[in-house]
C-alpha positions as CSV (number, residue, x, y, z in Angstrom):
1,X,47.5,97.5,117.4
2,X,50.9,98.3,116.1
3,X,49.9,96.3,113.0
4,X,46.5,97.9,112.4
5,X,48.3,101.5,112.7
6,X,51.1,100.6,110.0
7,X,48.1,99.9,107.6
8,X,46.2,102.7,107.5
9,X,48.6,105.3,106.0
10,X,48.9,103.1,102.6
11,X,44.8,103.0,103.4
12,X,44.5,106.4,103.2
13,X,47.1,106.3,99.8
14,X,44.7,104.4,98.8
15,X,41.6,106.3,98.7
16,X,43.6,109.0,97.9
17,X,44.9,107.5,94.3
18,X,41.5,105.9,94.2
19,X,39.8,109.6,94.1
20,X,42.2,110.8,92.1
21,X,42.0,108.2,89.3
22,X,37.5,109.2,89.8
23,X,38.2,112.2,88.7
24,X,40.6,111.2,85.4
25,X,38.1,108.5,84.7
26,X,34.8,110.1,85.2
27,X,34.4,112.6,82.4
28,X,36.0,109.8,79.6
29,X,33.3,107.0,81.2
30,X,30.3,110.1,80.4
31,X,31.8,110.9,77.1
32,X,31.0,107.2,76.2
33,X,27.3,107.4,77.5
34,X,28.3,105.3,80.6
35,X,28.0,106.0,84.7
36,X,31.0,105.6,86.7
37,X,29.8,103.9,89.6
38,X,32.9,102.6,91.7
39,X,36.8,102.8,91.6
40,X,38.7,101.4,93.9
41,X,43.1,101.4,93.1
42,X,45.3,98.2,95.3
43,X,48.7,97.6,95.1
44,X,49.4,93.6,94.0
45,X,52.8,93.3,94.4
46,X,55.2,96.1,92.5
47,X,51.9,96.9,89.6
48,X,48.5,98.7,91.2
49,X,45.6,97.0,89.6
50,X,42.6,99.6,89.1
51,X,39.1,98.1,89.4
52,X,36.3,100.6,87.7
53,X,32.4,99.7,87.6
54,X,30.8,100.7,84.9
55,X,26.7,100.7,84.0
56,X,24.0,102.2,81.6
57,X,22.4,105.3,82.5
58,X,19.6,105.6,84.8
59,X,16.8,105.6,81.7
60,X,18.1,102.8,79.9
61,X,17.0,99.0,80.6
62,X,18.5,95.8,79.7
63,X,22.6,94.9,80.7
64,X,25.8,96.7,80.0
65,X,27.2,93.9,77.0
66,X,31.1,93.0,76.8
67,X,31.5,94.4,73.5
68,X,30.5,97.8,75.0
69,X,32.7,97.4,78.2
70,X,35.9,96.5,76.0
71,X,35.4,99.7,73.5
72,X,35.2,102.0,76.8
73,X,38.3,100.3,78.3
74,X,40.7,101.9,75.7
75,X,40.1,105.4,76.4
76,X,40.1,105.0,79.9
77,X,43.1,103.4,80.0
78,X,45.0,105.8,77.5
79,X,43.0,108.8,80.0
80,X,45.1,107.2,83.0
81,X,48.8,107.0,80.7
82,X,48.4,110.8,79.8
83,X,47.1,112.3,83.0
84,X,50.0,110.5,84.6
85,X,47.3,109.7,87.8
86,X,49.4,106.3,88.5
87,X,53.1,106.0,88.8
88,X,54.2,102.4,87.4
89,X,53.3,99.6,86.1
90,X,49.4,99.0,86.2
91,X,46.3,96.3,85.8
92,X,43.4,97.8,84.5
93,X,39.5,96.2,85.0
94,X,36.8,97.2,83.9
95,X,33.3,95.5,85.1
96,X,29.8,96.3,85.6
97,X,27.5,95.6,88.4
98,X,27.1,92.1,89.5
99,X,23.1,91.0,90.1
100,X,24.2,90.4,93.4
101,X,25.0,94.9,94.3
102,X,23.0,96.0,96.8
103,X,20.3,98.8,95.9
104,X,20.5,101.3,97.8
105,X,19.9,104.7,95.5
106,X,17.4,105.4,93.3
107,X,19.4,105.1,90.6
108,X,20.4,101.7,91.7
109,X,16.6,100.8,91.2
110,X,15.8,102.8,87.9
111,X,18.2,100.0,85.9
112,X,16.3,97.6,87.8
113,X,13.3,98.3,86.4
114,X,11.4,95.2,85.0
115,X,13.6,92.3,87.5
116,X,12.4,90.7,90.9
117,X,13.5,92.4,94.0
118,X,13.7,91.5,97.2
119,X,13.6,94.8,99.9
120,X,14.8,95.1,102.9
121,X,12.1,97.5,104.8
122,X,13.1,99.4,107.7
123,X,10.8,97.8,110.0
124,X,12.6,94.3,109.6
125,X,9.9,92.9,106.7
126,X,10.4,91.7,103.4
127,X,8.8,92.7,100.2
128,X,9.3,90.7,96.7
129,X,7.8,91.7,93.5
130,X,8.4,92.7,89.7
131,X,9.7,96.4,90.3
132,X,7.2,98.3,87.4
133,X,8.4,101.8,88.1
134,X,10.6,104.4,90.3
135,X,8.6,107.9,90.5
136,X,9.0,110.8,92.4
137,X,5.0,111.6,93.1
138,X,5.2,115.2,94.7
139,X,6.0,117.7,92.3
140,X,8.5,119.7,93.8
141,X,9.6,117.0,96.1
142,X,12.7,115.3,94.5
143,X,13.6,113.6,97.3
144,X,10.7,111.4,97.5
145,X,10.5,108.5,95.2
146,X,8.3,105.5,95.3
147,X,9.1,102.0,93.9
148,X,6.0,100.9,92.3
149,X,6.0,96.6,92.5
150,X,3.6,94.1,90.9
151,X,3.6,91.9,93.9
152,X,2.2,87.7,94.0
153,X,0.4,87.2,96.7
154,X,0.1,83.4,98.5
155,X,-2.6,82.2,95.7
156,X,-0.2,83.3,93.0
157,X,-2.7,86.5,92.3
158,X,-0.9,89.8,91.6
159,X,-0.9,93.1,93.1
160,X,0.3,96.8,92.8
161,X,2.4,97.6,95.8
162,X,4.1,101.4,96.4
163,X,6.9,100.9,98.6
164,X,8.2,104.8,99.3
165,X,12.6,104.1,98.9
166,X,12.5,106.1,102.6
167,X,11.4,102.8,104.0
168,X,14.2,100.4,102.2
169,X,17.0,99.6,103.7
170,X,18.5,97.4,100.8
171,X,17.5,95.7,97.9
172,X,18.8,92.8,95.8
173,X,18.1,91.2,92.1
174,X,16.7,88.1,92.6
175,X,17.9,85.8,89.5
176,X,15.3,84.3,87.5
177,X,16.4,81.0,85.6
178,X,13.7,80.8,83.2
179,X,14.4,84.7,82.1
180,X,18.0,83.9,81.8
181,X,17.7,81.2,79.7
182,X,15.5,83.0,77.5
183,X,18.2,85.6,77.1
184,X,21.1,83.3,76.3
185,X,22.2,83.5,80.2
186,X,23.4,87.1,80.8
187,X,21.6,87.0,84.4
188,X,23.3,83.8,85.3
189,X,27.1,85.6,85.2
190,X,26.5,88.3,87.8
191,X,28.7,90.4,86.2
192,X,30.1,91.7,82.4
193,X,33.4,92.0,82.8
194,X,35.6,93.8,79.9
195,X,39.4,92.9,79.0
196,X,41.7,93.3,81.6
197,X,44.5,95.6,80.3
198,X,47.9,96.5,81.6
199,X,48.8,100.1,81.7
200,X,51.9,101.9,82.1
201,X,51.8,104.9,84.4
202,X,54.5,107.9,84.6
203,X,57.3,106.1,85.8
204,X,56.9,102.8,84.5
205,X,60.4,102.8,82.0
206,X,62.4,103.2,85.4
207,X,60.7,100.0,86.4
């Protein structure tokens, strides 16, 4: 117990830094026509290494490339030098989502648009199928949205299949070898991940 309870200050330091590097981040990721999806700030010894996700926005299809992930790493990185949000030394990565995140939000599914994917359903089944679309049906009603699937059934014949996002608990990219080969293997990394860049923060010249 005594263990536990010594860990959860520098847990809460933690989030805390991890929050307030969001908020420094956020508006340079937008300004690059990028979605900030995750941050999370750990200490590795006397440096903090800062781990931001990065994707496309909801509208667009296809993979977030390297090339891109690189160009949006300088800015962020020069954003976190002047606001001062980290004091030291500093490891910065910059990534995108792996084919392996879990969907969970619509937006999650929107850049999954045209992939396999397995669901999760609330009632303990399992639905597979080419996600086609994510719509919101009832006018008004923005929290409804229906994932629209092209679904094989045991004969190999295909079907349309509305799945309403209420009744997902999860989904998951299922990897298709013959797609990735096609596309010179992007699906088969899981992830794009840019440069990893060391940063200086406030009080890294003391160091």
């Amino acid at each position: 117990m005594a263990g536990q309870a010594g860990d959860q200050p520098s847990k809460r330091g933690e989030d805390t830094l991890s929050a307030s590097v969001r908020r420094v981040v956020r508006p340079v990721v937008e300004t690059e026509g990028l979605v900030l999806e995750d941050v999370t700030v750990s200490r590795a010894g006397s440096r903090s290494v800062v781990r931001i996700v990065v994707d496309l926005p909801d509208d667009v299809l296809g993979s977030l490339d390297l090339d891109t992930v690189a160009e949006v790493s300088r800015p962020v990185s020069a954003a976190l030098d002047d606001v001062g949000a980290l004091r030291g030394a500093y490891t910065l990565e910059v990534s995108t989502p792996g084919t392996d995140r879990a969907l969970t939000q619509a937006r999650h599914f929107r850049r999954a648009r045209g992939r396999v994917v397995r669901l999760r359903l609330v009632d303990g089944g399992d639905v597979e199928g080419r996600l086609v679309d994510v719509t919101t049906p009832a006018p008004g009603d923005a929290e409804r949205v229906d994932l629209a699937l092209d679904v094989k059934d045991a004969r190999g014949r295909v079907r349309s299949c509305s799945v309403p996002l209420a009744d997902v608990v999860r989904g998951q990219v299922q990897v298709e070898l013959r797609r990735a080969l096609d596309a010179a293997l992007p699906e088969l990394d899981g992830e794009s991940t840019g440069t990893t860049a060391a940063g200086r923060g406030t009080d890294d010249e003391e160091a």
